[in-house]
N, C-alpha and C positions, 0 to 999 in steps of 0.2 A: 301439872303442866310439864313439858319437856325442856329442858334445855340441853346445851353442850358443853361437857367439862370437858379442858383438857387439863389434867394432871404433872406436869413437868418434876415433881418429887420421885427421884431414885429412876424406875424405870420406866416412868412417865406414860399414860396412854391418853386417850380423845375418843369419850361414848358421850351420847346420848343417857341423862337420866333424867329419871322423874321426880320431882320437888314438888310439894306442898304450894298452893298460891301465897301470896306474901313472903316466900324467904326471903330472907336478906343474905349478902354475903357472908358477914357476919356468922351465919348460923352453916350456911353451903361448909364453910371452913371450920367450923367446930364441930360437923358429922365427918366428914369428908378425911381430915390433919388432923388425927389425934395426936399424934407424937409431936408438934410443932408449936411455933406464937406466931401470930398473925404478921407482926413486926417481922420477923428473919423471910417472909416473901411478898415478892410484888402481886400480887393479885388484880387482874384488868376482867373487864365484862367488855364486851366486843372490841377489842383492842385499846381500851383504856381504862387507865389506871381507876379505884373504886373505893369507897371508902367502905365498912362496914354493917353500917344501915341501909346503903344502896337493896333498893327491893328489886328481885330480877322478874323477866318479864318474860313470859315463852317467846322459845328461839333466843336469847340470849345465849354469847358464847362467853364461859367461865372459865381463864387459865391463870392456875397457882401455880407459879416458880420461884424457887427457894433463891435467896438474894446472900445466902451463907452458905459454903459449903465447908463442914466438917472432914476434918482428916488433914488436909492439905498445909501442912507444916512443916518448917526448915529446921531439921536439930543437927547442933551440936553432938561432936562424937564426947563416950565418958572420954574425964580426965586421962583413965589410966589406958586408954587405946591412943597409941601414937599414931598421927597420917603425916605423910610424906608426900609432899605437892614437890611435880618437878615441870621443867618448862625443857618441850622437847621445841628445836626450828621445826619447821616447816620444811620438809624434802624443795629443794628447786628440780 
């Protein structure tokens, strides 16, 4: 049967593929995310949310989006680099 993945992980696409009768999402996302856990994205079948044994159905739409994103972090500079905050006015 056909369905439609859309992929929203990194540079995300939306094809048409072919699945086995009976997949579950569960299984869609354990061929599909290998680098991932099922927990760190929302995963909906035609715009709603889905649990893992949801069985999909042809023509069903399939979108995994990562509910973490990686990287996006606030550091601190080291100890031994001084910074120097200053407060200019605002020109009138």
């Amino acid at each position: 049967m056909q369905i439609l993945f859309i992929n929203n992980d990194g540079a995300g696409f939306a094809d048409r593929i072919e699945i086995a009768d009976g997949t579950t999402v569960g299984a869609l996302f354990a061929a599909r995310i290998t680098h991932g856990r099922p927990e760190d994205y929302l995963i909906r079948v035609n715009r709603l949310p889905a649990t893992s044994d949801t069985a999909l159905q042809p023509g069903d739409r399939v979108s995994i989006t990562p509910s973490k994103i990686e990287g996006a972090a606030w550091r601190l500079p080291p100890r031994s680099q001084k910074v120097f905050l200053a407060w200019v006015p605002a020109s009138v």
